[in-house]
DSSP file (Angstrom, degrees, kcal/mol; ACC not computed):
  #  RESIDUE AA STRUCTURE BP1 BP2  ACC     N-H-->O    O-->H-N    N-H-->O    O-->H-N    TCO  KAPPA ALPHA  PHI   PSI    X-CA   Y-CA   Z-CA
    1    1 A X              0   0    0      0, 0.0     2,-0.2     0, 0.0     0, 0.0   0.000 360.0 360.0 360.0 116.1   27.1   15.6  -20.5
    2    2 A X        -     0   0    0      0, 0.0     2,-0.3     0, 0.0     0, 0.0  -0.585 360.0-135.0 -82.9 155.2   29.3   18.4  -21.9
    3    3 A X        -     0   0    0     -2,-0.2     2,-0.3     6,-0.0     0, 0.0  -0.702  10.7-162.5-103.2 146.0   27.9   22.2  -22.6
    4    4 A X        -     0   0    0     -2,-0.3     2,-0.5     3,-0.2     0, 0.0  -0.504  31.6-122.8 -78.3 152.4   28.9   24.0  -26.0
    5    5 A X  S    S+     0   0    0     -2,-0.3     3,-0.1     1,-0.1    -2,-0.0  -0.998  95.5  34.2-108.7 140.6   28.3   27.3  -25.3
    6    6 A X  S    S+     0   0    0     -2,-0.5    -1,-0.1     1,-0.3     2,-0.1  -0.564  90.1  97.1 102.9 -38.4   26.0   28.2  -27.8
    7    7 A X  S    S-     0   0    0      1,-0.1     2,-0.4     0, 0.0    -1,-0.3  -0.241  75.3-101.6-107.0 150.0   24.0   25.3  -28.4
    8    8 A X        -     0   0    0     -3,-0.1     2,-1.1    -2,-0.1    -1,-0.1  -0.570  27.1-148.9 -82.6 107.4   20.3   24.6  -27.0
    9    9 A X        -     0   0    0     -2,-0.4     2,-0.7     2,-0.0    -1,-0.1  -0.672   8.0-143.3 -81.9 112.9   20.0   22.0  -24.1
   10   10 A X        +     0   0    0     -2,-1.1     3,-0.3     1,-0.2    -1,-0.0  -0.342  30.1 165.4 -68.3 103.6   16.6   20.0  -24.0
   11   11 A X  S    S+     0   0    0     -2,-0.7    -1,-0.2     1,-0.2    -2,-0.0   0.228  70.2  70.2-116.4  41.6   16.0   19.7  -20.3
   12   12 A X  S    S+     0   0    0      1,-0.1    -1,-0.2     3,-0.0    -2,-0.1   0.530  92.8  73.2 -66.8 -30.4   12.1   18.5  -20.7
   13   13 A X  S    S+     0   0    0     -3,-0.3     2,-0.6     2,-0.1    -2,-0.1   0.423  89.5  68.1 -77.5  -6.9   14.4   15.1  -22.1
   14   14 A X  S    S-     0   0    0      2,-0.0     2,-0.3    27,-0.0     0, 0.0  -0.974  76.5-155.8-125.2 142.5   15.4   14.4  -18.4
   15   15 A X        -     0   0    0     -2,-0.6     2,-1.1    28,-0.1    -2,-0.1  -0.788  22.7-116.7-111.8 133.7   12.7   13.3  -15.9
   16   16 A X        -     0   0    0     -2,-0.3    23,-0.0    25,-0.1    24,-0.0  -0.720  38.0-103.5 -79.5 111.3   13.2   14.0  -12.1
   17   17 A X        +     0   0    0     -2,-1.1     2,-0.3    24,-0.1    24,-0.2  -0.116  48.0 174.7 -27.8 122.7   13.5   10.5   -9.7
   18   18 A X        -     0   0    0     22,-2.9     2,-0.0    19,-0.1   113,-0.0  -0.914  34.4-111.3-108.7 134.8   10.4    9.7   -7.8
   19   19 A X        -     0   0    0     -2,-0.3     2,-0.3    20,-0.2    19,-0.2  -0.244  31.9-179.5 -12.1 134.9    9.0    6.9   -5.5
   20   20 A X  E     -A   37   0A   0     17,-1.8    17,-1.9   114,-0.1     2,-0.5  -0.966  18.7-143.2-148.3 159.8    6.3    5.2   -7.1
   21   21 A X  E     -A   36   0A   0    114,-0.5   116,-0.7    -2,-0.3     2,-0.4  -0.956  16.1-147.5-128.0 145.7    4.5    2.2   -4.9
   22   22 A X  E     -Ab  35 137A   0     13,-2.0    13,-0.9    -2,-0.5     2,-0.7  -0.966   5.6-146.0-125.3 131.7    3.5   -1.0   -7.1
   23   23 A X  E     -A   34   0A   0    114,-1.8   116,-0.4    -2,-0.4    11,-0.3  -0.844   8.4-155.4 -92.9  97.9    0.5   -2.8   -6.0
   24   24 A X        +     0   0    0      9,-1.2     9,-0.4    -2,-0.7     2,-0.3  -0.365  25.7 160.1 -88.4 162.4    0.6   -6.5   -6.6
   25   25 A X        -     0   0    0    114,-0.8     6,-0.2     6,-0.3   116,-0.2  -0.928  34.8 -94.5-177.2 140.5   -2.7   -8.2   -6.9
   26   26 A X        -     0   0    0      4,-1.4   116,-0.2    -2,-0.3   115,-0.1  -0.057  37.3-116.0 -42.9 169.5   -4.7  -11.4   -8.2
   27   27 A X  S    S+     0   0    0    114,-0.4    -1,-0.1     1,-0.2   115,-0.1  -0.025 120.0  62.2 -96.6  12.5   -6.2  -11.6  -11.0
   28   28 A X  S    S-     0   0    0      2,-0.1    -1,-0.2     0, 0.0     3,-0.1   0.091 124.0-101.4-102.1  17.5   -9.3  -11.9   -8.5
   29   29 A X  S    S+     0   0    0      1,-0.3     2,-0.4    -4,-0.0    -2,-0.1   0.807  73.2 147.7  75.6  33.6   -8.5   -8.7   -7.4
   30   30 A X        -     0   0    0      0, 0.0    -4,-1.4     0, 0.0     2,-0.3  -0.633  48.1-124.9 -76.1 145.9   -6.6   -9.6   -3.9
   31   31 A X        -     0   0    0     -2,-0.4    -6,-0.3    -6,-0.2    -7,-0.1  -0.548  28.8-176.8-109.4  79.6   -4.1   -7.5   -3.0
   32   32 A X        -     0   0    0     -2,-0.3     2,-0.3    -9,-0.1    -1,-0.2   0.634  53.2 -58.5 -19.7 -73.0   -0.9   -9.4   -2.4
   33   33 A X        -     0   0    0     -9,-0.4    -9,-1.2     2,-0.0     2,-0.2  -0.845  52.0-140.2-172.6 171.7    1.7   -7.1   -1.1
   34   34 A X  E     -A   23   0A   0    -11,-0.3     2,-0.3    -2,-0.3   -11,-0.2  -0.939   6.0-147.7-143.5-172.8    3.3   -3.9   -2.6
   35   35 A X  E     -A   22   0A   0    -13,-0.9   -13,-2.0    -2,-0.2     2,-0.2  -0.927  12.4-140.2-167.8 131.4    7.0   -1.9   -3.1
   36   36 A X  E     -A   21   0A   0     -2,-0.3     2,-0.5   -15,-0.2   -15,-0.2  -0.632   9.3-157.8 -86.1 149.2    7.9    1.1   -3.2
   37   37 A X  E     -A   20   0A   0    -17,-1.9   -17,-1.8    -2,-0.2     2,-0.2  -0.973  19.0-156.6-116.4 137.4   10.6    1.7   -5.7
   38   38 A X        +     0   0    0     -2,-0.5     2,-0.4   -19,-0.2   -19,-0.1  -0.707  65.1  11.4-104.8 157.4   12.6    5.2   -4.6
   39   39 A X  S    S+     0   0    0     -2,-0.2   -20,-0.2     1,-0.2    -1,-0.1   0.208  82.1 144.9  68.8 -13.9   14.5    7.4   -7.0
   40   40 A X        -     0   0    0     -2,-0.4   -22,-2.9   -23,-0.1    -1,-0.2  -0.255  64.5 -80.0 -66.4 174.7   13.6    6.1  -10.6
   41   41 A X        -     0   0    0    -24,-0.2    90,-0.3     2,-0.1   -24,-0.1  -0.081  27.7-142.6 -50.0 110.8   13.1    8.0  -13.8
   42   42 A X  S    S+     0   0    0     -3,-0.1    89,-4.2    88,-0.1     2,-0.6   0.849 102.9  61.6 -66.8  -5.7    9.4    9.6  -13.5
   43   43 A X  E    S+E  130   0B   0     87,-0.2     2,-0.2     2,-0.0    87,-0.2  -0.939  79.0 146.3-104.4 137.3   10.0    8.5  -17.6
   44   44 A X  E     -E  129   0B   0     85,-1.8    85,-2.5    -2,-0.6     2,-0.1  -0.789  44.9-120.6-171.5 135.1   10.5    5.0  -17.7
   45   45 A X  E >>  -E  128   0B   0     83,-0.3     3,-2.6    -2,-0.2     4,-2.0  -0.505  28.2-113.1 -84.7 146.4    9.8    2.3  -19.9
   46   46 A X  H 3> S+     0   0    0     81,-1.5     4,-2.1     1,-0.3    80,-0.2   0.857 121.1  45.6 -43.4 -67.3    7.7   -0.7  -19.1
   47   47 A X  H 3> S+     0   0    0     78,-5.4     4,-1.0     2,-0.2    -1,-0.3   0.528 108.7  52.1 -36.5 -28.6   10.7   -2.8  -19.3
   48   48 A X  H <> S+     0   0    0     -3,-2.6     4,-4.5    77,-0.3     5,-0.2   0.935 114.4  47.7 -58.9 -68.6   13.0   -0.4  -17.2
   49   49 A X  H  X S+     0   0    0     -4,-2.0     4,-1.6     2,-0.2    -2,-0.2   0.754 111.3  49.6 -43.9 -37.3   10.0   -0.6  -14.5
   50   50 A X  H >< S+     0   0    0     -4,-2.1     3,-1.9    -5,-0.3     4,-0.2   0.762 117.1  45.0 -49.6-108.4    9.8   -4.8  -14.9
   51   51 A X  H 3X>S+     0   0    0     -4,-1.0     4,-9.9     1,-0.3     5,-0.6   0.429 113.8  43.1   9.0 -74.9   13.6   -4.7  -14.4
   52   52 A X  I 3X>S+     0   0    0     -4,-4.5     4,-2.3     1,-0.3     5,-0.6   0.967 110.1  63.0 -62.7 -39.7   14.1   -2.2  -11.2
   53   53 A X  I <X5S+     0   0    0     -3,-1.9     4,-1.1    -4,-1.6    -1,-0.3   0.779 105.4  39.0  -8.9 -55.2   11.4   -3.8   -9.8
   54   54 A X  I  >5S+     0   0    0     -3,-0.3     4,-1.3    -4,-0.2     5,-0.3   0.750 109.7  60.4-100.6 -20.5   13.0   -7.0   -9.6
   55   55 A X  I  X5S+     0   0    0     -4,-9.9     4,-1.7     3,-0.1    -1,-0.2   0.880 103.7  53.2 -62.8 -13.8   16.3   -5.5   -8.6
   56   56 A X  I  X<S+     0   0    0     -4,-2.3     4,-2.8    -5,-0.6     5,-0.2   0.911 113.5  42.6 -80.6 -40.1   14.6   -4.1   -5.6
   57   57 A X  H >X<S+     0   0    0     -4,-1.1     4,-1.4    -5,-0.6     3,-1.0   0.954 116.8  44.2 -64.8 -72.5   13.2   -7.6   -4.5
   58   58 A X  H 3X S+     0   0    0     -4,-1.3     4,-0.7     1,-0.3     3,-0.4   0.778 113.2  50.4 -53.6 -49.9   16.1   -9.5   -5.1
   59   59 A X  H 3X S+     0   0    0     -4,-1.7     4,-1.8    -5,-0.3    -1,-0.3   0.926 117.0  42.6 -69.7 -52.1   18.6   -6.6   -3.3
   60   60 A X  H << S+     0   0    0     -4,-2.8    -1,-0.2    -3,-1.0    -2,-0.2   0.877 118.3  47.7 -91.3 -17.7   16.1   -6.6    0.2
   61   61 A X  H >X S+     0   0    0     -4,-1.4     3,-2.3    -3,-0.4     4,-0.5   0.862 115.7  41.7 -61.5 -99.7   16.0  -10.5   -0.2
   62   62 A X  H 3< S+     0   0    0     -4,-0.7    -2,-0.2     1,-0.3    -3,-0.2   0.576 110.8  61.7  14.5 -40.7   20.3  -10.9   -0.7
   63   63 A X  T 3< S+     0   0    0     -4,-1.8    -1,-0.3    -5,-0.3    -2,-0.1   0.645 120.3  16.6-103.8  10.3   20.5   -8.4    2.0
   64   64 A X  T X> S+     0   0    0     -3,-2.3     3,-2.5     4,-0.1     4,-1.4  -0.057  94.2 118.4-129.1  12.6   18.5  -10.8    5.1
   65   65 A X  T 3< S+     0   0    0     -4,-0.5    -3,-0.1     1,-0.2    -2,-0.1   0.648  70.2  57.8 -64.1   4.4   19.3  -14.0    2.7
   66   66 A X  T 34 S+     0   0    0     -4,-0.2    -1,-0.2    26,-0.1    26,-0.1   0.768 114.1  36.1 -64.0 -56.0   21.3  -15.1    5.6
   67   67 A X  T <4 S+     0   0    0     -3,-2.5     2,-0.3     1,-0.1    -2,-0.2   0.898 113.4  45.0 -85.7 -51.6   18.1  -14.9    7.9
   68   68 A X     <  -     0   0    0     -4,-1.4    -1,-0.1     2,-0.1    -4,-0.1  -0.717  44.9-166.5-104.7 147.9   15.4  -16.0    6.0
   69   69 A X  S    S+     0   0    0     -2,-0.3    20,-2.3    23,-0.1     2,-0.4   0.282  72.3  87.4-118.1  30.8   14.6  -18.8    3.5
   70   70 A X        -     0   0    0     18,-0.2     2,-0.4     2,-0.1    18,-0.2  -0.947  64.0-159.5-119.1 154.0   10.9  -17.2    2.0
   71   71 A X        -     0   0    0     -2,-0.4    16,-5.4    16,-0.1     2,-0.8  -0.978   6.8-149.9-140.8 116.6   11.8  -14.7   -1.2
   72   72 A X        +     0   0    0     -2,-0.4     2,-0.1    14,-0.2    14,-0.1  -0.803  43.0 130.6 -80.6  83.2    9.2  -12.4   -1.9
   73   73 A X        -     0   0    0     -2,-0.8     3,-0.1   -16,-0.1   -19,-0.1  -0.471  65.1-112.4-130.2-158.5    9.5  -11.7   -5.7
   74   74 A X  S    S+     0   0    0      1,-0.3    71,-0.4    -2,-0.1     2,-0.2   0.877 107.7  30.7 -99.3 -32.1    7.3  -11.6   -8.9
   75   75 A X  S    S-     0   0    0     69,-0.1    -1,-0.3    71,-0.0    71,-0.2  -0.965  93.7-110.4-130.1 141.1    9.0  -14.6  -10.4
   76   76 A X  B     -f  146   0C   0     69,-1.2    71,-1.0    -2,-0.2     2,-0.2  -0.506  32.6-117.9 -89.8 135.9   10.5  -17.9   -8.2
   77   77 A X    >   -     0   0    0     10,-0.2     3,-2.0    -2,-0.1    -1,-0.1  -0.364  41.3 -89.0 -73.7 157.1   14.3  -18.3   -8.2
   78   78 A X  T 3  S+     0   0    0      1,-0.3    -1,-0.1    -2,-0.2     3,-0.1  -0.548 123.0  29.4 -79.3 142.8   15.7  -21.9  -10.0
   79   79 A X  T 3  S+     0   0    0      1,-0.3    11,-0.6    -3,-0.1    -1,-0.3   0.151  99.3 107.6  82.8   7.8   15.7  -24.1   -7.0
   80   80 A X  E <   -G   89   0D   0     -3,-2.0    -1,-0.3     9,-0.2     2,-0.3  -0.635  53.1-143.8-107.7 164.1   12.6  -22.5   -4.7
   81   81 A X  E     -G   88   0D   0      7,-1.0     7,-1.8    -2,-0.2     5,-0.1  -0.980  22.7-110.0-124.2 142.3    9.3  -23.8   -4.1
   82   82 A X  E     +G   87   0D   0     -2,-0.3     5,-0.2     5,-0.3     2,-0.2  -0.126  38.9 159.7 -64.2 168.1    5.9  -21.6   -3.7
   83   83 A X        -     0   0    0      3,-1.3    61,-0.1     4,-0.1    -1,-0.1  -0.751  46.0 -96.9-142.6-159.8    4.2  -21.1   -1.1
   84   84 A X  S    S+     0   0    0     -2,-0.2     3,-0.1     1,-0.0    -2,-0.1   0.629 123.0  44.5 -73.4 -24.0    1.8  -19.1    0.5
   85   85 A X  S    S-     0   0    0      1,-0.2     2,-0.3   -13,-0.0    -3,-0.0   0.555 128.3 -80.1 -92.0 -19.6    3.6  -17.3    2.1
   86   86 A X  S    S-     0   0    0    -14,-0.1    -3,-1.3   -16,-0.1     2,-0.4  -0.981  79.4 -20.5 158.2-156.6    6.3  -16.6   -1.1
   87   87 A X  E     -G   82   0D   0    -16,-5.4    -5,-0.3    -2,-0.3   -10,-0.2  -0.862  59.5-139.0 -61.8  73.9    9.1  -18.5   -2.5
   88   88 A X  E     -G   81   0D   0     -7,-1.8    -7,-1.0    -2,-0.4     2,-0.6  -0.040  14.4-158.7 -44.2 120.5   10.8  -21.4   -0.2
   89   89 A X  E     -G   80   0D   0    -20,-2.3    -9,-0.2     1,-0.2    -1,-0.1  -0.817   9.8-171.9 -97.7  92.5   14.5  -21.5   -0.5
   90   90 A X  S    S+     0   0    0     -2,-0.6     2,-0.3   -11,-0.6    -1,-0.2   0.885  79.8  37.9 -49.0 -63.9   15.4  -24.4    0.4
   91   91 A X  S    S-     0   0    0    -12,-0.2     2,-0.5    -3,-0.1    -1,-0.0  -0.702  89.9-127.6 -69.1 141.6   19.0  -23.6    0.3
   92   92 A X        +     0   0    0     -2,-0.3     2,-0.2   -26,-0.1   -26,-0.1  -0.786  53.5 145.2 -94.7 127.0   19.6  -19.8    1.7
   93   93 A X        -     0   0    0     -2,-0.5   -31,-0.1   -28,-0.0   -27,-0.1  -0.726  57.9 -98.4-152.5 124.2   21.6  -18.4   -1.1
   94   94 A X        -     0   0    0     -2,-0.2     2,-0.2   -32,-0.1   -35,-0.1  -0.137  40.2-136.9 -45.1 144.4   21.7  -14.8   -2.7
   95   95 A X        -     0   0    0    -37,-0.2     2,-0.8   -18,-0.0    -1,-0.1  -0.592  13.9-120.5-110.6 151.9   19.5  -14.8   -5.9
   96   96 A X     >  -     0   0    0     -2,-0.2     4,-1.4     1,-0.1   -38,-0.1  -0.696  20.0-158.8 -87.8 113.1   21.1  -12.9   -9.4
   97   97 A X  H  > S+     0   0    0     -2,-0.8     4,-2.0     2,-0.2     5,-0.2   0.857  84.7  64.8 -82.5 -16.4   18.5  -10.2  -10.1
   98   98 A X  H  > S+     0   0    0      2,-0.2     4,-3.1     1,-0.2    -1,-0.2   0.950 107.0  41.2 -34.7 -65.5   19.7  -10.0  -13.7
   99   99 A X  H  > S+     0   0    0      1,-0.2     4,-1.7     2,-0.2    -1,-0.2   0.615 110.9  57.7 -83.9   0.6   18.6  -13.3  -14.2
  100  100 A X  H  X S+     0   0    0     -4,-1.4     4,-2.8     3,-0.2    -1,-0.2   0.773 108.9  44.4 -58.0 -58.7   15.3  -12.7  -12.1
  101  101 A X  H  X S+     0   0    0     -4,-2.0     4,-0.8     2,-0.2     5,-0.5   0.867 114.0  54.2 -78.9 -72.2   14.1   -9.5  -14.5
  102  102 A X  H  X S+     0   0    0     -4,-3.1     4,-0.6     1,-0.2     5,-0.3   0.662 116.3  40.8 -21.1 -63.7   15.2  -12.2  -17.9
  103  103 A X  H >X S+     0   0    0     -4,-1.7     3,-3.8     1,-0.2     4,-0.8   0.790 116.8  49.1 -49.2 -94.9   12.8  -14.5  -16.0
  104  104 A X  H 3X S+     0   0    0     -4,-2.8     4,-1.2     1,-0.4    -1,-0.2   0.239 110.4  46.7  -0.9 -78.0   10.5  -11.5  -15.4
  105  105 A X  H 3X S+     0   0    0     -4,-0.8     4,-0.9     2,-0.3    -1,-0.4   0.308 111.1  55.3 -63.6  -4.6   10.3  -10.2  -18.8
  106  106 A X  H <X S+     0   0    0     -3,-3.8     4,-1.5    -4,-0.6    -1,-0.2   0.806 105.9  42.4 -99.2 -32.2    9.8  -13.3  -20.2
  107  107 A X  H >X>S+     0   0    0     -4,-0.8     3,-1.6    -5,-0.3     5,-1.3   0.982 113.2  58.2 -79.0 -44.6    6.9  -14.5  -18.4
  108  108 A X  H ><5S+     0   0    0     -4,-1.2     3,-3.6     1,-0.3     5,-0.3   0.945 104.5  55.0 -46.1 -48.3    5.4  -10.5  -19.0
  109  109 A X  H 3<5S+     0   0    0     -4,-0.9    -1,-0.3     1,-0.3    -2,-0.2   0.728 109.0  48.0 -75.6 -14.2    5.9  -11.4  -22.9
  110  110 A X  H <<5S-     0   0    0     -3,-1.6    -1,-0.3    -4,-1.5    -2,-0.2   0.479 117.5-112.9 -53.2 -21.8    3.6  -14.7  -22.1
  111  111 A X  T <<5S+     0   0    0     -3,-3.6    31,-0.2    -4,-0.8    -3,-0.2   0.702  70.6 141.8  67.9  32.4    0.8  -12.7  -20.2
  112  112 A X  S   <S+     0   0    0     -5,-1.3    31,-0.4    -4,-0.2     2,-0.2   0.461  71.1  14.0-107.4  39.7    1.6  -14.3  -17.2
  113  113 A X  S    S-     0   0    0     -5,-0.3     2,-0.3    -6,-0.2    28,-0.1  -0.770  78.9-129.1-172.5 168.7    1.1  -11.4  -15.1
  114  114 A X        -     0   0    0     -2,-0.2    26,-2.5    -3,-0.1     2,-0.6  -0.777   5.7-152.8-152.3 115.6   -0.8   -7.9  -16.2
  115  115 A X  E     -C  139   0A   0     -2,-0.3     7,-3.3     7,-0.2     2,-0.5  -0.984  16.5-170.3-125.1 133.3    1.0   -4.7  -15.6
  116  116 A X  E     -CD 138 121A   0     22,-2.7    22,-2.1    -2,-0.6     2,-0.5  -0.891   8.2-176.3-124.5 107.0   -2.5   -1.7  -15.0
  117  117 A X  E >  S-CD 137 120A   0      3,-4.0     3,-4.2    -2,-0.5    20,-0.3  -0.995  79.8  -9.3-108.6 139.8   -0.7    2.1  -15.0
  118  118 A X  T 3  S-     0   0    0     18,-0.9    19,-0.1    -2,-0.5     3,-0.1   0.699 132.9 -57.3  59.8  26.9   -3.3    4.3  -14.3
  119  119 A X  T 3  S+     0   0    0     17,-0.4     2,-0.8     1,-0.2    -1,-0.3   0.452 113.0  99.1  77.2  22.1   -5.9    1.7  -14.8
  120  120 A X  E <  S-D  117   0A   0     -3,-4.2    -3,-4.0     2,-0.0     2,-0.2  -0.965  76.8-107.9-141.6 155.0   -5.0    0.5  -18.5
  121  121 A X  E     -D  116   0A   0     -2,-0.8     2,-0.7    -5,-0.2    -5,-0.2  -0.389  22.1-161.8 -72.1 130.3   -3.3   -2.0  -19.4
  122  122 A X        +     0   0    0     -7,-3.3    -7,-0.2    -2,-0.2     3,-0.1  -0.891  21.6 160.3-132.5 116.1    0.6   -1.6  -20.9
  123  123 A X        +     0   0    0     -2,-0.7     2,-0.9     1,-0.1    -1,-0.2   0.486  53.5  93.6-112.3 -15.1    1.7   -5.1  -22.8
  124  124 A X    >   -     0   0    0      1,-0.1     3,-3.9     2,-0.1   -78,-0.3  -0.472  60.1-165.8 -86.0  83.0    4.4   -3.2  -24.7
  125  125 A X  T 3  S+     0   0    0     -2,-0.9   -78,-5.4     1,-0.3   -77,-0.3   0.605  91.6  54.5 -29.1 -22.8    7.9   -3.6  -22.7
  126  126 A X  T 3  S+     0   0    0    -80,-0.2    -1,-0.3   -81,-0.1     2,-0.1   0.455  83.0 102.7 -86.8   1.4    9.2   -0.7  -25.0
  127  127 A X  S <  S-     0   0    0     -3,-3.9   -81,-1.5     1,-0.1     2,-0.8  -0.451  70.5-123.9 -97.8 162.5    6.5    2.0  -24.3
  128  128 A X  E     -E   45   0B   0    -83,-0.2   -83,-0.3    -2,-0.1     2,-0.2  -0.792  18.3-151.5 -95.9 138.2    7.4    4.8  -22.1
  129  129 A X  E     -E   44   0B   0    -85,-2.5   -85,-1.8    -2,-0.8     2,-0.9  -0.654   7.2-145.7 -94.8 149.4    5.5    5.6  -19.1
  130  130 A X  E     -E   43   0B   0     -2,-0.2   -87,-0.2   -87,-0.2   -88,-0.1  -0.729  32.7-161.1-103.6 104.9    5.2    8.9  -17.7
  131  131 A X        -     0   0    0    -89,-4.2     2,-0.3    -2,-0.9  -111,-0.0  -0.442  23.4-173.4 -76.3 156.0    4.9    8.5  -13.8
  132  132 A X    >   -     0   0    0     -2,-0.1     3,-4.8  -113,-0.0    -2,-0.0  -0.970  39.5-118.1-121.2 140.4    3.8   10.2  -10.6
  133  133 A X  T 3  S+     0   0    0      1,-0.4  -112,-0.2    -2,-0.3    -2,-0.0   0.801 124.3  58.1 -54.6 -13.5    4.3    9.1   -7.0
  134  134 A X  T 3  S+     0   0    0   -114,-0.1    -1,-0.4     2,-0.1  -114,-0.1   0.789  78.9 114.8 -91.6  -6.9    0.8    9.3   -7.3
  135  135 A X    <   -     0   0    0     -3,-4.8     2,-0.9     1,-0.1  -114,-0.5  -0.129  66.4-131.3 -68.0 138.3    0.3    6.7  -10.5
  136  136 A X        +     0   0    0   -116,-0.1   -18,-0.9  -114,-0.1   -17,-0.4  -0.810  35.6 177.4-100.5 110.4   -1.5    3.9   -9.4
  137  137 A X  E     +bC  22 117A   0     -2,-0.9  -114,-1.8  -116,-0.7     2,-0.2  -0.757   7.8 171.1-103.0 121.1    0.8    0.5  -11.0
  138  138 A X  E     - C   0 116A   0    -22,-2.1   -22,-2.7    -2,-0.3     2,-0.5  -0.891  24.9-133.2-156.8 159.0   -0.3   -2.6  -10.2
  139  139 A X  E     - C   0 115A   0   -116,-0.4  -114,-0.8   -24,-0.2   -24,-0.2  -0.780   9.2-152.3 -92.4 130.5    0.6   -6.4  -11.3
  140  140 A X        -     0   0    0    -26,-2.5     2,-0.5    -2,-0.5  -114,-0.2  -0.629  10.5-171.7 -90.8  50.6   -1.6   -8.4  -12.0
  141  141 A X        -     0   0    0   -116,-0.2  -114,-0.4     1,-0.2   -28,-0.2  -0.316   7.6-166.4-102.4 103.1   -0.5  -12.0  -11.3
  142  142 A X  S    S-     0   0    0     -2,-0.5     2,-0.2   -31,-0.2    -1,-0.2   0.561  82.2 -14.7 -65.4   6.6   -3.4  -14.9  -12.9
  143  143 A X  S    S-     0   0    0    -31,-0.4     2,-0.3  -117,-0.0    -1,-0.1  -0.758 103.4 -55.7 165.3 153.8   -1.4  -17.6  -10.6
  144  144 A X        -     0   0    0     -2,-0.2     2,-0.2     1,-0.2   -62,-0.1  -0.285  66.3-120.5 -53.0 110.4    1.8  -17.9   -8.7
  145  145 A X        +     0   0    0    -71,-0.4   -69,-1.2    -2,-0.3     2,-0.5  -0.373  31.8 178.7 -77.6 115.7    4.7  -17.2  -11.2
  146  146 A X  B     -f   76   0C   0     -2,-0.2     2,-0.1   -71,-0.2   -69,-0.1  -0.933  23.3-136.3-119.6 137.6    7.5  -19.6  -12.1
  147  147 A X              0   0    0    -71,-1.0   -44,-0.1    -2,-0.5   -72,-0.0  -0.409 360.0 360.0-117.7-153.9    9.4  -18.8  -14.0
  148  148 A X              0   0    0     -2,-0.1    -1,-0.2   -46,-0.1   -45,-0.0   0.518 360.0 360.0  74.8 360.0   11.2  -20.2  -17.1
């Protein structure tokens, strides 16, 4: 971003990076797992939030995929099988997080998971949320999610 010197810079338009922890959970109200996501936008749009989300899974899976064949994510990679435990990879392979958030955001636009900020419910990918490390985010997932 370049300065004119005269001219007025809006710096409420930039949001400071925070940690925010997302609480996954039944749609019986179990609590699954969570992840913290460090350093996003305390503005961020549902869709952003889908998205880094699933880069964060896919990047700490890709970075033991060597070691382990269970992927903990929000949506199952093409070729895995559920479990209880996660996703089974049958073959150990790094997973594309790109095509992970596509998947993501497609099953959100289905309702087949619930994303609760601050206890209400946000079904629009486009709205912006305002976060705090303290905002309580959780997914909401009615049954193990495949996606596609």
């Amino acid at each position: 971003m370049s300065y004119t010197p005269g001219t007025f810079i809006d710096m409420t338009a930039q949001s400071a990076p925070i940690s925010v922890t997302i609480t996954d959970q039944s749609g019986a109200g179990k609590v699954a797992g969570t992840i913290t996501l460090d350093g996003i936008d305390s503005r961020i749009t549902v869709r952003d939030l889908i998205r880094t989300r699933v880069r964060e899974e896919v990047a700490r899976y890709n970075a033991k995929a060597a070691s382990t064949d269970i992927f903990h994510g929000l949506v199952m990679p093409d070729g895995a099988q559920p479990t209880a435990q996660g996703f089974w990879m049958p073959k150990r392979r790094r997973v594309d997080w790109e095509q992970q958030a596509d998947k993501a955001l497609e099953v959100f636009s289905r309702n087949g998971f619930f994303v609760l900020v601050a206890d209400r419910q946000v079904a629009d990918p486009d709205e912006t949320l305002e976060l705090t490390p303290d905002t309580d985010i959780r997914f909401i997932r009615l049954v193990q999610l495949v996606g596609g």
